[in-house]
C-alpha positions as CSV (number, residue, x, y, z in Angstrom):
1,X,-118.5,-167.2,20.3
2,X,-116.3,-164.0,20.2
3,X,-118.2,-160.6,21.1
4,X,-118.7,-159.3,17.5
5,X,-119.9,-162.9,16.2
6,X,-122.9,-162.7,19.0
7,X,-124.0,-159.2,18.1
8,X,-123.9,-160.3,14.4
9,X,-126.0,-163.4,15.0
10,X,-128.3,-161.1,17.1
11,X,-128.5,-157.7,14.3
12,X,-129.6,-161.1,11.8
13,X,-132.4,-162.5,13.8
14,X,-133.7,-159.5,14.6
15,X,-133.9,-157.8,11.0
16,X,-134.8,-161.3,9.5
17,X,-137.5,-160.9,12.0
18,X,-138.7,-157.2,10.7
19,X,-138.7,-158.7,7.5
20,X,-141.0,-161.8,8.0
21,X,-143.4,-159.7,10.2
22,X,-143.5,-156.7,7.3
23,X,-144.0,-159.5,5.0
24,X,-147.0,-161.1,6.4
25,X,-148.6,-157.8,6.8
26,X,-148.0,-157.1,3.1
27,X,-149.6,-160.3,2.1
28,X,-152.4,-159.8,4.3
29,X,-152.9,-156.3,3.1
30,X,-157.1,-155.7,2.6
31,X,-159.0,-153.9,-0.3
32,X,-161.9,-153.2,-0.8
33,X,-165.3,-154.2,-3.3
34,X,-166.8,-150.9,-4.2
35,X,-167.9,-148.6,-7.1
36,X,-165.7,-145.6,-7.8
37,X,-166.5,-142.0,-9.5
38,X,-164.5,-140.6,-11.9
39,X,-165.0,-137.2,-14.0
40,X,-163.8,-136.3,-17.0
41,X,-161.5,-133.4,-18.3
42,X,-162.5,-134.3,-21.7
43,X,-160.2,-136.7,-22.7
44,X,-159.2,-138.2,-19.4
45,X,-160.4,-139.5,-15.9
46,X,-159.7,-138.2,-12.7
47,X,-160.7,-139.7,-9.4
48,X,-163.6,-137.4,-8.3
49,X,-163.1,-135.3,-5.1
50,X,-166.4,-135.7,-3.9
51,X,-169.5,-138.2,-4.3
52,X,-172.4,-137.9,-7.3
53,X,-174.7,-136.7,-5.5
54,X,-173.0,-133.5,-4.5
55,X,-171.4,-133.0,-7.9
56,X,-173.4,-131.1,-10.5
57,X,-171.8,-131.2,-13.9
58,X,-172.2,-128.9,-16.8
59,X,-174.1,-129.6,-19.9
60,X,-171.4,-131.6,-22.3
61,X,-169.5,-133.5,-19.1
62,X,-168.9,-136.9,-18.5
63,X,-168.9,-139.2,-15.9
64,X,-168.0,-142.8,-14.7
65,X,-168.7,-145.4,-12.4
66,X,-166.1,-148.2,-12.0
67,X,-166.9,-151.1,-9.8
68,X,-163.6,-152.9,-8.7
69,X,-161.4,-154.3,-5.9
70,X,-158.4,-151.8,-4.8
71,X,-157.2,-150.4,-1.4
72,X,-157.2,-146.4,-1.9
73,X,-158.3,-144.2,-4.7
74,X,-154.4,-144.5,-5.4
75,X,-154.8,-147.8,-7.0
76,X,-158.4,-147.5,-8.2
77,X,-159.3,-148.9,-11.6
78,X,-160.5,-146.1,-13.9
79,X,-164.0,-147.0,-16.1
80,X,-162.3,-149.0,-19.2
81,X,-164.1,-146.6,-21.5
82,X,-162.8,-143.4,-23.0
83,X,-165.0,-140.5,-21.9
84,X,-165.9,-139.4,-25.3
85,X,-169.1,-136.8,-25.2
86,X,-169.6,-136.8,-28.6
87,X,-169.6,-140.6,-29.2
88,X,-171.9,-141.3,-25.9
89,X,-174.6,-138.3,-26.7
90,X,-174.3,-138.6,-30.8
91,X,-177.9,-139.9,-30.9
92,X,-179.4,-137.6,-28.3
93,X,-180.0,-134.2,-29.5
94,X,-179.8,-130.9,-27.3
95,X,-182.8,-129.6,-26.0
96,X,-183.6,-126.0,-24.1
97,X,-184.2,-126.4,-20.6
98,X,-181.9,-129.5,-19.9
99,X,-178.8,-130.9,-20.4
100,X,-176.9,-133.8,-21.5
101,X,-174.3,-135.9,-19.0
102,X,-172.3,-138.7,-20.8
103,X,-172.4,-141.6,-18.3
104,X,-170.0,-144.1,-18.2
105,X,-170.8,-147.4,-16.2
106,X,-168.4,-150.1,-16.0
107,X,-169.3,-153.4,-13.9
108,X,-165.6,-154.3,-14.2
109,X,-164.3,-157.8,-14.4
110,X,-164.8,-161.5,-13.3
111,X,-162.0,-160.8,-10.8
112,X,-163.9,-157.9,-9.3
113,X,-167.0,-159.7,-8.9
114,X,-168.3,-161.1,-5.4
115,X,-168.7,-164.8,-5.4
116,X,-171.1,-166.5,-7.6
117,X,-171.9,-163.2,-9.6
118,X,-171.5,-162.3,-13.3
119,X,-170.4,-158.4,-13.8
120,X,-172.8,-157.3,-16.5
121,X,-171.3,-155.4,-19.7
122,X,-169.7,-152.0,-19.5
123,X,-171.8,-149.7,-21.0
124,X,-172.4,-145.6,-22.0
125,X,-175.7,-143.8,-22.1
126,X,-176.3,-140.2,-22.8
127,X,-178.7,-138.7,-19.9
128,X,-181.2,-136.0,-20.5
129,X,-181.5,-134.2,-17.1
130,X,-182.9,-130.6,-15.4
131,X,-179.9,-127.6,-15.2
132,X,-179.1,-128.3,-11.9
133,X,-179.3,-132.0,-11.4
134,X,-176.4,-133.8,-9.7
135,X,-174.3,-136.7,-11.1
136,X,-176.6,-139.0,-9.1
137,X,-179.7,-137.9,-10.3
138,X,-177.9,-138.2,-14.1
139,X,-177.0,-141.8,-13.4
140,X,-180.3,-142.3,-11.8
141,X,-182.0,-141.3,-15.4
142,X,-180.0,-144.2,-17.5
143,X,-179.4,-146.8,-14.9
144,X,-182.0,-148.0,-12.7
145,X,-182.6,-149.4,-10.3
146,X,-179.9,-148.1,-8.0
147,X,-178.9,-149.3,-4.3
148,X,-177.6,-147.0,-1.9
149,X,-176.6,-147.7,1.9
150,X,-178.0,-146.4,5.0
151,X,-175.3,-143.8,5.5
152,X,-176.2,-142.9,1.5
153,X,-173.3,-144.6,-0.1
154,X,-173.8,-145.9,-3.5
155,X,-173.9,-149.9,-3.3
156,X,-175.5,-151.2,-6.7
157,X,-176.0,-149.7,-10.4
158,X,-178.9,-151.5,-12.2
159,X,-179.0,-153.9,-9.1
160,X,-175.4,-155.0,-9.7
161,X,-173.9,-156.4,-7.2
162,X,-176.7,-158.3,-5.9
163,X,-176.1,-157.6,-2.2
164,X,-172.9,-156.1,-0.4
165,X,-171.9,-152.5,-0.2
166,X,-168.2,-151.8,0.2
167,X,-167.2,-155.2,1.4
168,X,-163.8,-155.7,2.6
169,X,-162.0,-158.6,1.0
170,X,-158.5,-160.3,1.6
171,X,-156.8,-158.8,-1.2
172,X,-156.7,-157.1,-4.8
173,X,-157.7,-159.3,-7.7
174,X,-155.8,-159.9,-10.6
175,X,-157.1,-157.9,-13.5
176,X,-155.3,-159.8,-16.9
177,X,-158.5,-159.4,-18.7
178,X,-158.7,-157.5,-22.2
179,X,-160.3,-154.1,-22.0
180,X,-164.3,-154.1,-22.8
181,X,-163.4,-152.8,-25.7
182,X,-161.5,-151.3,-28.4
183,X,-161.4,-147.7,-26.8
184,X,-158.2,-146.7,-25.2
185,X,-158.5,-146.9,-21.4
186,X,-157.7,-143.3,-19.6
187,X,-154.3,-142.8,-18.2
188,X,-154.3,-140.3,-15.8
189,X,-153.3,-141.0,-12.2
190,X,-156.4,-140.9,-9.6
191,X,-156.5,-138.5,-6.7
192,X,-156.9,-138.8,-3.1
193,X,-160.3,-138.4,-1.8
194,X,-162.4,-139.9,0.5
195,X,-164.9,-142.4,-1.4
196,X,-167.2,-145.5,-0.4
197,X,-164.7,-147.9,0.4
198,X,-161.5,-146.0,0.8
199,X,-159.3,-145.9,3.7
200,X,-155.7,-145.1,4.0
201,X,-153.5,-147.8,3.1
202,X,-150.2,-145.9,3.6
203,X,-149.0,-147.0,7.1
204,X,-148.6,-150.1,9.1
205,X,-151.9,-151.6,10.1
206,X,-152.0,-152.4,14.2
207,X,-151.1,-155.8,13.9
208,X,-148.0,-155.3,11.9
209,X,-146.6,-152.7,14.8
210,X,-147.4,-155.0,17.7
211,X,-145.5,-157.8,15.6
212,X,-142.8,-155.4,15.4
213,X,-142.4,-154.6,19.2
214,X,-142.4,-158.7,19.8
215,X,-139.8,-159.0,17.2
216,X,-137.6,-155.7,18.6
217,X,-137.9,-157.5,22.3
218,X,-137.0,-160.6,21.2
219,X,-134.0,-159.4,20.4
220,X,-133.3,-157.1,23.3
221,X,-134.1,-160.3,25.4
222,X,-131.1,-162.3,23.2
223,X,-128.5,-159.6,23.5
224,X,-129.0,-159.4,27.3
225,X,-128.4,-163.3,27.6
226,X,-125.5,-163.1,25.3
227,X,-124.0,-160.5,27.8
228,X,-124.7,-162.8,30.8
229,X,-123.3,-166.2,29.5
230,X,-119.7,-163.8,28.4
């Protein structure tokens, strides 16, 4: 074998090596089971900056809770329900001295759900709260009872899921079910920000790169033997 015809052989296997190790750490890629918040410019969602119970909407806002499978907030599943004030609060008049938070709560679908659990149906309620209460304490009015975690991360909405609280699972789900309802789901891209569950999926995990240095040595170690046997 000529010169040129080794390096060849040797620039394949190591680039078909790249791509196999790349590929299992794709497939192997984790996400995780969690409910998301979302807030609402008034016709959209957006992927809340920070948690419920440090956000304190105005009287007429909106907010949603989607429980789903993803691996950032860059891929998280937005509540399948339109935030619509005026539809969620129609039969709950204004009063002086509170106000009124549409809330949004989604359970999300059969593919979401942990094993051997049914996600309830998605569902709005109006709540009736003090001035100054939090998006927590507006979801705590309308959907009880709730489950948080030791570190105060919100685990369960109206004891859904039964146990767990941001578990990591092998993959995202397939979502190819039909929106809960009629309502046009929200389009606007999510934000970065740190939730329960999120973690930055952007780089290489550990295991990929250490696959990567074997691969890269592999083919150091080939090209050197190549040279000796010329």
């Amino acid at each position: 074998m000529t010169r040129g015809r080794t390096g060849a052989a040797v620039l394949l296997l190591v680039v078909g090596g790249l791509l196999a190790v790349l590929g299992a750490g794709s497939a192997q890629a984790a996400g995780y089971r969690y409910w998301s918040f979302w807030e609402s410019d008034g016709k959209n969602w957006t992927y809340a900056t920070q948690g419920p119970s440090l956000t304190r909407p105005d009287d007429g806002a909106v907010e949603g809770f989607r429980f789903s499978v993803s691996e950032d907030s860059q891929d998280s599943a937005q509540p399948r329900h339109a935030p619509d004030f005026e539809e969620i609060c129609a039969g709950t008049p204004a009063r002086d001295g509170t106000k009124r938070i549409g809330v949004v709560i989604d359970p999300g679908t059969a593919a979401d759900a942990p094993d051997g659990e049914t996600p309830p149906a998605l569902r709005a309620a109006c709540a009736r709260v003090e001035p100054d209460a939090s998006a927590a304490e507006a979801l705590a009015s309308v959907a009880t009872p709730l489950r948080y975690s030791s570190n105060a991360l919100l685990c369960a909405i109206s004891g859904y899921p039964a146990s767990g609280c941001g578990d990591q699972v092998a993959g995202d789900p397939d979502d190819t079910s039909e929106p809960a309802d009629s309502t046009p789901a929200a389009t606007a891209p999510a934000t970065t920000s740190p939730v329960a569950g999120d973690h930055d999926g952007s780089g290489p995990s550990a295991g990929v790169l250490v696959g990567l240095g074997a691969v890269l040595l592999l083919g150091i170690a080939a090209v050197l033997q190549a040279r000796r046997r010329r």
